[in-house]
C-alpha positions as CSV (number, residue, x, y, z in Angstrom):
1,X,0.0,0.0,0.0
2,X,1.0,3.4,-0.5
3,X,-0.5,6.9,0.3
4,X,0.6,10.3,1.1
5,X,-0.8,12.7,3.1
6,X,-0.7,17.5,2.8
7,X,-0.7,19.6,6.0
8,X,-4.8,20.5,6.4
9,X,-6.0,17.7,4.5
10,X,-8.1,14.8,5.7
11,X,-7.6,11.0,4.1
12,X,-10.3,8.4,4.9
13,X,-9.2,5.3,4.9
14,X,-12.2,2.8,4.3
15,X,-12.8,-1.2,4.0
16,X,-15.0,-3.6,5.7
17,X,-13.5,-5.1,9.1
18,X,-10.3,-7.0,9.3
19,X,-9.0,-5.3,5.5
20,X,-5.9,-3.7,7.8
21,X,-7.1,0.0,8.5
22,X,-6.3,0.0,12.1
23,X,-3.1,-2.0,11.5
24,X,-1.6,0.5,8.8
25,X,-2.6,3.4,11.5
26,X,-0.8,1.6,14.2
27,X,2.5,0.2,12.3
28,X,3.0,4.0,11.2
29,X,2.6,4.2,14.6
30,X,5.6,1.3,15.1
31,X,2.8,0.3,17.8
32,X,2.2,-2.8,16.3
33,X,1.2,-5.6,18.4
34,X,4.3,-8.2,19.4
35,X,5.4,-10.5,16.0
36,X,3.9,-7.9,13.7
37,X,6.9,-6.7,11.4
38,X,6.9,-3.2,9.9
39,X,8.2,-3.0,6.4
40,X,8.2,-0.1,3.8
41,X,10.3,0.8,1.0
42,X,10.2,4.4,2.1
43,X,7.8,6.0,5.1
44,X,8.7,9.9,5.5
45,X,7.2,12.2,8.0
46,X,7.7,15.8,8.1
47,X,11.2,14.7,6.1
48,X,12.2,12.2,8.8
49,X,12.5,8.8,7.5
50,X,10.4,6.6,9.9
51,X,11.8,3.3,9.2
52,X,15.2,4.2,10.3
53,X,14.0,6.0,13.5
54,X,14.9,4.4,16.7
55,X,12.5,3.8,19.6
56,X,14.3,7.2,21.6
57,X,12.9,8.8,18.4
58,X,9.9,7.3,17.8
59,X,8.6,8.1,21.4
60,X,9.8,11.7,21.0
61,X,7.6,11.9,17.6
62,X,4.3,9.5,19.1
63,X,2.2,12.2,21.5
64,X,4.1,15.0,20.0
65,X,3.9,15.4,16.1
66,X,1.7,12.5,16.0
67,X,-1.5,11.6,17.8
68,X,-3.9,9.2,17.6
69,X,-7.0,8.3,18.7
70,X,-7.7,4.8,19.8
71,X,-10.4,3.2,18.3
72,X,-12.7,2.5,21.5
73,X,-12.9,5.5,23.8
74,X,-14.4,3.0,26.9
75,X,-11.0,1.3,27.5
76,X,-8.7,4.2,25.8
77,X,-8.2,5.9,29.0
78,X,-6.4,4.5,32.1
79,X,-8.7,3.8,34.8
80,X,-6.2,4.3,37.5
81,X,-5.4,7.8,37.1
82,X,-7.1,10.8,37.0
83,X,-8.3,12.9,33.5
84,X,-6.0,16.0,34.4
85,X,-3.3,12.9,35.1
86,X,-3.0,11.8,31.4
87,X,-3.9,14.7,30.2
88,X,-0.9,16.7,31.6
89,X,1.6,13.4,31.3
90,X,1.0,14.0,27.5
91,X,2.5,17.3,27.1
92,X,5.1,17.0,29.8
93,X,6.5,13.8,28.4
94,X,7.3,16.3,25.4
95,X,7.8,20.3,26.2
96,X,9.6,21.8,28.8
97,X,6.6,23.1,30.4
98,X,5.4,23.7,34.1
99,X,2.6,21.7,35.9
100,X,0.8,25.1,35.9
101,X,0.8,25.7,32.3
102,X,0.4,21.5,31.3
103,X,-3.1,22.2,33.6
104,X,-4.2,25.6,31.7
105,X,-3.3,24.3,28.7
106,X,-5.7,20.8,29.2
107,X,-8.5,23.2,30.6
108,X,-7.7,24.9,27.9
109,X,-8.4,22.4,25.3
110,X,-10.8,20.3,27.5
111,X,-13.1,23.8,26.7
112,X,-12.3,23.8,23.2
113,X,-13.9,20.5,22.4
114,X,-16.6,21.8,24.3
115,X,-16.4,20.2,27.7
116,X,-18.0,21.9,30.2
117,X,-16.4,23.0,34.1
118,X,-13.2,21.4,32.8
119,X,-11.3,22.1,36.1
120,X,-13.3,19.8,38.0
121,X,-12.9,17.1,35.0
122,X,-9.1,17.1,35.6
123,X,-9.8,15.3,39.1
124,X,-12.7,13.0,37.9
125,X,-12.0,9.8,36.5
126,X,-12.8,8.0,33.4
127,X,-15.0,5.8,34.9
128,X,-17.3,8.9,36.1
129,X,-17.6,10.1,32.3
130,X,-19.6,9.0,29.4
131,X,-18.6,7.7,26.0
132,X,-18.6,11.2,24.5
133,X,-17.0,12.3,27.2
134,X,-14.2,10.4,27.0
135,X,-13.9,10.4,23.1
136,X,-13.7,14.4,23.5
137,X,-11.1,13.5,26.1
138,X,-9.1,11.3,24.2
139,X,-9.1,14.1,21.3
140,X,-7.8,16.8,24.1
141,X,-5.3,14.2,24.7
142,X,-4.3,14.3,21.3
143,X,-4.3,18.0,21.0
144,X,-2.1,18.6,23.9
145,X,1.3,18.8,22.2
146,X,-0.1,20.8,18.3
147,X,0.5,17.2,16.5
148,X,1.1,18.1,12.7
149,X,-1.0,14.8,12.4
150,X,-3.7,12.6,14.0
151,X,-4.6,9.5,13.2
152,X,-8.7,9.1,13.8
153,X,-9.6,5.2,14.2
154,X,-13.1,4.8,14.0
155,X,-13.7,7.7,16.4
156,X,-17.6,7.4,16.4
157,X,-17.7,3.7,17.5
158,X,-20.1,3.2,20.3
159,X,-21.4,6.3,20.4
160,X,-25.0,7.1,19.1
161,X,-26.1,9.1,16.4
162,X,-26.4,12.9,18.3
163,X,-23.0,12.5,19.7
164,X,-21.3,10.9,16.2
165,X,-22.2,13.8,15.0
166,X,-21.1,16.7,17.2
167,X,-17.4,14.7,17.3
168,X,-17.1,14.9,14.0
169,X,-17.9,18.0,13.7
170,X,-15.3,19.0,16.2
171,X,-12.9,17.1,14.8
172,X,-13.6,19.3,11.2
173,X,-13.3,22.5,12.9
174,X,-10.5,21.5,15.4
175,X,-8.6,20.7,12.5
176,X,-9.3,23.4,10.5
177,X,-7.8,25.8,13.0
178,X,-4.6,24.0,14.3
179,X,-4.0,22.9,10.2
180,X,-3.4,19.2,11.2
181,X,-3.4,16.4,8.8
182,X,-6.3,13.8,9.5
183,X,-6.3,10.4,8.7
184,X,-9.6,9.0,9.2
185,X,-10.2,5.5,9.5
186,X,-13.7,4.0,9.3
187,X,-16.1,2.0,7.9
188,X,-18.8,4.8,7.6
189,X,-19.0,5.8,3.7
190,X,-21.4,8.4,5.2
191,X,-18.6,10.2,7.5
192,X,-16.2,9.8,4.7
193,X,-18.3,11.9,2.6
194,X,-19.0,14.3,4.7
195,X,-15.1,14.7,6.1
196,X,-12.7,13.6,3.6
197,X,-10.8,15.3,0.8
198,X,-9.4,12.0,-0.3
199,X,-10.4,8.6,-0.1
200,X,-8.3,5.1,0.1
201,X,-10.1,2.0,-0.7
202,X,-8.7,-1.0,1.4
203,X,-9.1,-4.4,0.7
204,X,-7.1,-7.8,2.4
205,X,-4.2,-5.7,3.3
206,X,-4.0,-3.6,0.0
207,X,-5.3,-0.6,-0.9
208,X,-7.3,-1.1,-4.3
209,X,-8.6,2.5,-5.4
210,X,-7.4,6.1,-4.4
211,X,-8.6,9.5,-5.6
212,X,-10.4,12.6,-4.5
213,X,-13.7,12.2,-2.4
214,X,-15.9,13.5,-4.8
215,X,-14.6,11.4,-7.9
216,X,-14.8,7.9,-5.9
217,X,-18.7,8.4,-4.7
218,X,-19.4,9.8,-7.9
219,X,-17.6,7.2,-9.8
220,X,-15.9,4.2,-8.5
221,X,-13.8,2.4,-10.0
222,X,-13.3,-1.1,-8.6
223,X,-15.5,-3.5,-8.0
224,X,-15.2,-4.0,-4.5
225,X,-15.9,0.2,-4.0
226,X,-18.8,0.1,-6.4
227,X,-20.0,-2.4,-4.1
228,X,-20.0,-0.7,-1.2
229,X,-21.7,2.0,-2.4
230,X,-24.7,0.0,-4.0
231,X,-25.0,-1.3,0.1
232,X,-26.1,2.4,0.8
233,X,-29.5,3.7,0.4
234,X,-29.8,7.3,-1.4
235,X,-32.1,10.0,-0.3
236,X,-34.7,10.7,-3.5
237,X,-33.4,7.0,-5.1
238,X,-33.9,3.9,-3.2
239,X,-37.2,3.1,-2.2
240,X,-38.7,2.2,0.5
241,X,-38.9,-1.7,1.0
242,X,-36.2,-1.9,-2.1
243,X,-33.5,-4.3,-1.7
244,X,-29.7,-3.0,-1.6
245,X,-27.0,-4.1,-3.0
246,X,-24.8,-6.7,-1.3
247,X,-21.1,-8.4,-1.8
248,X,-21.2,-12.2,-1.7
249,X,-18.9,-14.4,0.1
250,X,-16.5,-13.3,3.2
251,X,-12.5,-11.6,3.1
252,X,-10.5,-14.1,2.3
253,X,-7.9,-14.9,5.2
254,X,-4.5,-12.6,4.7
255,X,-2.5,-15.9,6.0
256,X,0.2,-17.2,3.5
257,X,1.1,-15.6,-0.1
258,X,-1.5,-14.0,-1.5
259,X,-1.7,-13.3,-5.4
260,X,-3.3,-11.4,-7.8
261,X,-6.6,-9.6,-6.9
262,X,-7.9,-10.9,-3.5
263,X,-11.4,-9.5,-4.3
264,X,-11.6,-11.9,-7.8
265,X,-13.2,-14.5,-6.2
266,X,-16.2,-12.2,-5.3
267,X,-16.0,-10.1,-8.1
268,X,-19.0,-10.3,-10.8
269,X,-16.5,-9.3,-13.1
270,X,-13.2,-11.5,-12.6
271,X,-11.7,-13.3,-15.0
272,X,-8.4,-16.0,-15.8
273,X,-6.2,-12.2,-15.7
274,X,-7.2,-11.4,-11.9
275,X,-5.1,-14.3,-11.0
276,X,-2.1,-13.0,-12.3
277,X,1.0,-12.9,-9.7
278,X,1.9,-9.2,-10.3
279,X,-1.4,-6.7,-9.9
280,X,0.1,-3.5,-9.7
281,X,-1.9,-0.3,-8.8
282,X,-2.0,1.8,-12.0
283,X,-2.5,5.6,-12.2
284,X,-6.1,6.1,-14.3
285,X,-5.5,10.0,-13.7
286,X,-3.5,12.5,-11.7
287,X,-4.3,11.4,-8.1
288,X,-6.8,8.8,-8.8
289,X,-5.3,5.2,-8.6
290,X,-7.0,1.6,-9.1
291,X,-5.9,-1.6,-8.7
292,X,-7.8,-3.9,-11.3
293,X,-7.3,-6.0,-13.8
294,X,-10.5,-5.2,-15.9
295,X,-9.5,-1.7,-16.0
């Protein structure tokens, strides 16, 4: 896989469950879990060369110039210490700054994502808070050090619809004003379209179609996207009681050598070609990408 990513600009990164989102976020990262091996040809942040970082280094760049938020805000946060705690062990672990000023600057941002009496939140702990709560935490948490980029995994899950929708709207205008690169990891085609600039298709570990937000819903490409979009119903289209669209058969399992196109053997379009050893991703257009071998 391969993507790059501008200062202010948000890339979702979509596939079903299990395609490798959350790995990807957590291997640039180097937070992957013990066994995983991290390999790239070439991973550059900010003109730093990732791959020949040392730990020292990564931890100085991990909370600092690079935040993420964890994919389940319920378990995120430690339970033994205090929301002011790991709050203010963010920024210290990185600036020379005071306890007084690490405190200001978490009610600070505690008030920015719209938290309410923020200094008594500093001595409550996660337990006490709800699931917005926390996630608006966890992005504070983030926040704390100016990050030139935050990785966003799935940051609606298990949250309902009201409260989706005022952290993603927080998470547009927080961005907006401190210029940060998103990445945004999800599922959701609807919060893709309404946040990204740029979309990135995954599928069993590869990405299989790239391109601008507005080109990939208007018109996909691959198979496997044009399937996910038939799964959604359209305002003013699809009719009530009318069946959607569906992808037969499961992800095939990423275990041993895969070859050619993973998706071929749910594909109502694949033929002897997909099997070939070598599918490349091939440039269709400046900045839109596609990995097919009907193309």
């Amino acid at each position: 896989m391969s993507f790059d990513l501008k200062k202010g600009e948000t890339l979702g990164l979509v596939g079903e469950s299990g395609c490798g989102k959350s790995m990807t976020a957590l291997a640039i990262m180097n937070l992957l879990p013990s066994g995983a091996i991290r390999s790239a040809r070439k991973l550059i942040f900010e003109d730093q060369d990732l791959m020949s970082a040392n730990e020292k280094t990564m931890a100085s760049i991990r909370g600092g110039r690079m935040a993420m938020i964890f994919q389940e805000p319920m378990t995120s946060l430690d339970p033994c210490y205090t929301v002011g705690n790991q709050l203010v062990e963010a920024i210290r672990e990185h600036q020379h700054v005071t306890l007084k000023e690490a405190g200001d600057r978490a009610v600070f941002l505690l008030e920015k994502v719209g938290i309410t009496g923020s200094s008594s939140r500093l001595k409550q702990y996660p337990h006490q808070l709800s699931g917005g709560l926390r996630q608006r935490i966890m992005i504070s948490m983030g926040l704390m050090c100016g990050p030139s980029l935050m990785i966003a995994d799935e940051p609606t899950t298990a949250l309902d619809v009201t409260i989706q929708a005022q952290i993603l709207a927080l998470l547009l205008s927080i961005q907006k004003e401190f210029n940060m690169g998103l990445i945004l990891i999800t599922h959701d085609l609807g919060v893709v379209a309404r946040m990204a600039d740029r979309v990135a298709v995954m599928y069993c570990g590869q990405i299989v179609e790239t391109g601008d937000a507005r080109e990939i819903f208007e018109n996909p490409l691959h198979p496997y996207t044009r399937g996910l979009m038939d799964c959604i119903p359209v305002p003013g289209k699809t009719e009530r009681g009318q069946e959607l669209g569906n992808i037969p058969g499961i992800v095939p399992t990423p275990i041993g050598d895969l070859w050619g196109c993973p998706f071929r053997n749910r594909c109502h379009l694949a033929a002897p070609g997909c099997a070939d050893k070598d599918l490349n991703i091939t440039e269709i257009s400046p900045g839109r990408t596609c990995r097919c071998a009907r193309l």
